[in-house]
N, CA, C and O of each residue as an XYZ file, in Angstrom:
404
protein
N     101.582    106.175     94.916
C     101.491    104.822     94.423
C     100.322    104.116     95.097
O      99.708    104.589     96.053
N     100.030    102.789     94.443
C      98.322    102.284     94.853
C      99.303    101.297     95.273
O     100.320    100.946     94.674
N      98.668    100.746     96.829
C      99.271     99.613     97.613
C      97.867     98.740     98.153
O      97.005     99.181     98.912
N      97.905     97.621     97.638
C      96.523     96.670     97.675
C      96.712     95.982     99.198
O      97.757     95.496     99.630
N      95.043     96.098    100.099
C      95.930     95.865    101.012
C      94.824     94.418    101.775
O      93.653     94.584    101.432
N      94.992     93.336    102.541
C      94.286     92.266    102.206
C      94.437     92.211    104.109
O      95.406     92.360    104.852
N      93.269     91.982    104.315
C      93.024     91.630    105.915
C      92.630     90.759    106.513
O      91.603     90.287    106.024
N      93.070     90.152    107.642
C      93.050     89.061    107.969
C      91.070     89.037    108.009
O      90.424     90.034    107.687
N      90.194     87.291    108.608
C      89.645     87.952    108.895
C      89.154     88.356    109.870
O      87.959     88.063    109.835
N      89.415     88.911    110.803
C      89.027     89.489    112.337
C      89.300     91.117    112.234
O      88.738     92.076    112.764
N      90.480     90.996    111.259
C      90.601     92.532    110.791
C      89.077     93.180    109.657
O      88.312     94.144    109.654
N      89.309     91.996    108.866
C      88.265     92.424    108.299
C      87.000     92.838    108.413
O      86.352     93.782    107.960
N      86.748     91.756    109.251
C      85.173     92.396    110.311
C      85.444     93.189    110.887
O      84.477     93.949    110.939
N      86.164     93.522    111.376
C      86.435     94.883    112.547
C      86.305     96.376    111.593
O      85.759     97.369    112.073
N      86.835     96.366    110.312
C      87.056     97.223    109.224
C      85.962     97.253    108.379
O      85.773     98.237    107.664
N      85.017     96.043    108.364
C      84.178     96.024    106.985
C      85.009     95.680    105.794
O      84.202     95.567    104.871
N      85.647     95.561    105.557
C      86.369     95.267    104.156
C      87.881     94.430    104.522
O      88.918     94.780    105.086
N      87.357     93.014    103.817
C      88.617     92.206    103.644
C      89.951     92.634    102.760
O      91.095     92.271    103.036
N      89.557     93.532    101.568
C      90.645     93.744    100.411
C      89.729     95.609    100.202
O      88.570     96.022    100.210
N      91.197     96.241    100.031
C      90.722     97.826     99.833
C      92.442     97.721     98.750
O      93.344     96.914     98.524
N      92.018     99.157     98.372
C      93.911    100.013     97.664
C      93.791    100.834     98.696
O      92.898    100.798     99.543
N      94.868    101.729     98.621
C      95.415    102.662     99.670
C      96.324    102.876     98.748
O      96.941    102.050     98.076
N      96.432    105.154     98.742
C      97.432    105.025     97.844
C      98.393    106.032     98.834
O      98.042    106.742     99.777
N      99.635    105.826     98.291
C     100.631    106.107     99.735
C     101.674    107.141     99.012
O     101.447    106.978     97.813
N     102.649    108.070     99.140
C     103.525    108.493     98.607
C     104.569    107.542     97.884
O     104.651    106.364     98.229
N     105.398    108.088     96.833
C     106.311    107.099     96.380
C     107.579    106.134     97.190
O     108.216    105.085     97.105
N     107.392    107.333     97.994
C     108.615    106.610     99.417
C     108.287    106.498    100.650
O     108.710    106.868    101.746
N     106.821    105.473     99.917
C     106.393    105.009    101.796
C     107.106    103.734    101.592
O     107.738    103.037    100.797
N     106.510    103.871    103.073
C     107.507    102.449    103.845
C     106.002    101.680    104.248
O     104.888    102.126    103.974
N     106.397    100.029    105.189
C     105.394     99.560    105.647
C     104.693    100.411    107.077
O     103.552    100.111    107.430
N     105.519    101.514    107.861
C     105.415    102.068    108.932
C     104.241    103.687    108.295
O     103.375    104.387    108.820
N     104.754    103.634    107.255
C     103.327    104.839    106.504
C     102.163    104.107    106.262
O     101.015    104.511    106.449
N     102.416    103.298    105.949
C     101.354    102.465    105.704
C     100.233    102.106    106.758
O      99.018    102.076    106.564
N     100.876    101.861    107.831
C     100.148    101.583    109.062
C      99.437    102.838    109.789
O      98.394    102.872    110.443
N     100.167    103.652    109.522
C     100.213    104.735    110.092
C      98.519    105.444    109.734
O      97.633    105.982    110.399
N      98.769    104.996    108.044
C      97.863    105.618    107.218
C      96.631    104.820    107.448
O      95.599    105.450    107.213
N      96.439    103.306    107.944
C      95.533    102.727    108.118
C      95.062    103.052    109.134
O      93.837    103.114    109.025
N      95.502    103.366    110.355
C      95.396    103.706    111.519
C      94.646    104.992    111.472
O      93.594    105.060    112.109
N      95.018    105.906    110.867
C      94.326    107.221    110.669
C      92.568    106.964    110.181
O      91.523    107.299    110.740
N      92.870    106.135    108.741
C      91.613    105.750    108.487
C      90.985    104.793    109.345
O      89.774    104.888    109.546
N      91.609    103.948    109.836
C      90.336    103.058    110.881
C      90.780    103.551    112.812
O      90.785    102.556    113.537
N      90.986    104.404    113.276
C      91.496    104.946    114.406
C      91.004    103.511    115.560
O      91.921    102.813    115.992
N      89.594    103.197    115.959
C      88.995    102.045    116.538
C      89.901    101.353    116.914
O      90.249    101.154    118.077
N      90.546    100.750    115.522
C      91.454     99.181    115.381
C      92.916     99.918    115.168
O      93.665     99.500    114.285
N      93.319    101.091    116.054
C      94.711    101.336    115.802
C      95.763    100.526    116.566
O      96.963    100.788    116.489
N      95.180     99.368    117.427
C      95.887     98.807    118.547
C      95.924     97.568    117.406
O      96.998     97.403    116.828
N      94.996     96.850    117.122
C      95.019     95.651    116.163
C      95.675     95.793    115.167
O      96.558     94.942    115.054
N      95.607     96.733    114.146
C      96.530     97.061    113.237
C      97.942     97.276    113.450
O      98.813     97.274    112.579
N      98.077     97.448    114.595
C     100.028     97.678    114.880
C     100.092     96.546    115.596
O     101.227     96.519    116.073
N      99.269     95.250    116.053
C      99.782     94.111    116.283
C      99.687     93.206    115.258
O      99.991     92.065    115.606
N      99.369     93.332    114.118
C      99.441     92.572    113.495
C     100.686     91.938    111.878
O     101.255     92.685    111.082
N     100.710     91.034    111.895
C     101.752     90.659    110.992
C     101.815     90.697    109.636
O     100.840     90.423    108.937
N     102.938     91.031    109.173
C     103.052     92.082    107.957
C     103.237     91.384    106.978
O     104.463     91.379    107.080
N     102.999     90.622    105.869
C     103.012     89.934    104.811
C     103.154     90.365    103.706
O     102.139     90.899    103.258
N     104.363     90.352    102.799
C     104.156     90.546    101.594
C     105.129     89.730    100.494
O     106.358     89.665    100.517
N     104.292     89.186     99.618
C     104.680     88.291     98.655
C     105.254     86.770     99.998
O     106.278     86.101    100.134
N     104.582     86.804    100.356
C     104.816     85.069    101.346
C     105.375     85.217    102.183
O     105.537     84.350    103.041
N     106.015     86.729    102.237
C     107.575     86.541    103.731
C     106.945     87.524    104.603
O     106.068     88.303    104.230
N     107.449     87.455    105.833
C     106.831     88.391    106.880
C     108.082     89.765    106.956
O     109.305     89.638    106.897
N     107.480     90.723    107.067
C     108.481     92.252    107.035
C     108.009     92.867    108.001
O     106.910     92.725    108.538
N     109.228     93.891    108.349
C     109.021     94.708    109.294
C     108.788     96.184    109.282
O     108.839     96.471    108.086
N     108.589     97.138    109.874
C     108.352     98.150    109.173
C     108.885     99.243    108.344
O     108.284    100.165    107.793
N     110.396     98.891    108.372
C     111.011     99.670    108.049
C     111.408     99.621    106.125
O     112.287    100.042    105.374
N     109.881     98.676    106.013
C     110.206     97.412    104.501
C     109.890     98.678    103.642
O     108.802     99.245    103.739
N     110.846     99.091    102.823
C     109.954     99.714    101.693
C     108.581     99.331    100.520
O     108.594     98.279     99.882
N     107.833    100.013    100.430
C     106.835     99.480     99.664
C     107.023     99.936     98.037
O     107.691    100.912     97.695
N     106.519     99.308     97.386
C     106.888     99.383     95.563
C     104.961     99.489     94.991
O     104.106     98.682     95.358
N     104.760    100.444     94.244
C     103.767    100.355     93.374
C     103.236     99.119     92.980
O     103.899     98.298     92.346
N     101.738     98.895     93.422
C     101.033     97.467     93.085
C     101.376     96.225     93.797
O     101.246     95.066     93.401
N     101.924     96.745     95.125
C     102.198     95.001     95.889
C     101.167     95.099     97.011
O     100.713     96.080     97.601
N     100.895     93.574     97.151
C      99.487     93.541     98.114
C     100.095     93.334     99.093
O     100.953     92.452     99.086
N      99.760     94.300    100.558
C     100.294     93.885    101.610
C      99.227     92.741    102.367
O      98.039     92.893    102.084
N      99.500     91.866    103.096
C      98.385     91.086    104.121
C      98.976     91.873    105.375
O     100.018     92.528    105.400
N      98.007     91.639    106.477
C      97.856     92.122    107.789
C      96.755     90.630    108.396
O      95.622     90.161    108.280
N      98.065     90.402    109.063
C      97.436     88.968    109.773
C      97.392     88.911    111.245
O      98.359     89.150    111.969
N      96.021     88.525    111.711
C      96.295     88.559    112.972
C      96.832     87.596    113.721
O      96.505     86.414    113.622
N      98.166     88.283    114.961
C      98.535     87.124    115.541
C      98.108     86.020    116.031
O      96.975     86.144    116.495
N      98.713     84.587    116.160
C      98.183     83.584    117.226
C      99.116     83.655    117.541
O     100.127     84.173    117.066
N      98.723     82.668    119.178
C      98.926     82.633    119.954
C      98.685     81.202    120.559
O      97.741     80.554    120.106
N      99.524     80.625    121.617
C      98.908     79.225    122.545
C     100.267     78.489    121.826
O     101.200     79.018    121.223
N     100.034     77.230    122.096
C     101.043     76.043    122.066
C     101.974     76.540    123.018
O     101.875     77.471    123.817
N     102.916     75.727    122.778
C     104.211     75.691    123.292
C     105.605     75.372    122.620
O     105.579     74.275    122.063
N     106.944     76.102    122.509
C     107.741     75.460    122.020
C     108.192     74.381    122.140
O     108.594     74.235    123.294
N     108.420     73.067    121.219
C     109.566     72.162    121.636
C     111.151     72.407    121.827
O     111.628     73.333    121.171
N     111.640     71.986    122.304
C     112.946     71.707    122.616
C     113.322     71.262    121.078
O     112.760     70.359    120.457
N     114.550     72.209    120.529
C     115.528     71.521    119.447
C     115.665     69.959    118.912
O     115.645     69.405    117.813
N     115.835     69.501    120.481
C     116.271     68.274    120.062
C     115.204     67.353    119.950
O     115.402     66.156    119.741
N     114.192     67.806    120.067
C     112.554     66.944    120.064
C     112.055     67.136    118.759
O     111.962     68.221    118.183
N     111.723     65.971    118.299
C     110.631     66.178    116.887
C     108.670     66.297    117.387
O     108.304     65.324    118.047
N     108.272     66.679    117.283
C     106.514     66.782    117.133
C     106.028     65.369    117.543
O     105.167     65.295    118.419
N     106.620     64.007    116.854
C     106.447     63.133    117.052
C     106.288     62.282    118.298
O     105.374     61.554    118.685
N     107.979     62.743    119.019
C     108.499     62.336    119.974
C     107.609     62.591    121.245
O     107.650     61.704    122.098
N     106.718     63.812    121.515
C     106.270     64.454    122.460
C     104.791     63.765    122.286
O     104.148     64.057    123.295
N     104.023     62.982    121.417
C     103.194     62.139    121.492
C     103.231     61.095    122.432
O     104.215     60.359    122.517
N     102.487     61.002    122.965
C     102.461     59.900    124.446
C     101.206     58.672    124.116
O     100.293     58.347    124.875
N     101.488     58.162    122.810
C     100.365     56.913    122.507
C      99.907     56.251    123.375
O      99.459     55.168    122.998
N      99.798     56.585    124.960
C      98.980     55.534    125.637
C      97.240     56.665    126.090
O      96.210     56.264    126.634
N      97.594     58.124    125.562
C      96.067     58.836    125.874
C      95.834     58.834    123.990
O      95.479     59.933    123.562
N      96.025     57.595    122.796
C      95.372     58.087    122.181
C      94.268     57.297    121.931
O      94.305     56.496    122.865
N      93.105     56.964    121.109
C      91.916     56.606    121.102
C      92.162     55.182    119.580
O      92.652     55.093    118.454
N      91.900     54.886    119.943
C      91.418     53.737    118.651
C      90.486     53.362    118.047
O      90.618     52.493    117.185
């Protein structure tokens, strides 16, 4: 089966190509998949297994089966901020006396 596959872009520069197919057996999974990218780009086999697995809007893991003609993304992680606390809104943690006018 042909699996369309779309890269972040840091992946993409690293790879040369933002969007490729890749065609995989009928009962691959997202973990063949990687596997198979990895083979073809060996370099970026560390970036490619950190990165986040997208398909159709939701994030999957590897054990996701893949279906004929779905585009996977491969996004690279961020990183930084900090969590809030539950009971805090985004808002709340604003301290309006460092802001500018």
């Amino acid at each position: 089966m042909e699996i369309r596959i779309r890269l972040s872009q840091d992946l993409a520069r690293a790879t040369g190509r933002p969007r490729f197919a890749v065609t995989l057996d009928d009962s691959a999974t997202v973990a063949d998949l990687l596997a198979h990218l990895q083979a073809q780009f060996p370099a970026y086999a560390g970036p490619l297994s950190a990165a986040v697995l997208v398909i159709h809007g939701q994030n999957v893991d590897k054990d996701t089966p893949l279906h004929a003609g779905q585009e996977v993304a491969l996004l690279t992680p961020v990183s930084g901020g900090r969590l809030l606390p539950s009971s805090r809104s985004l808002f709340e943690t604003v301290d309006s006396t460092h802001l500018r006018r």
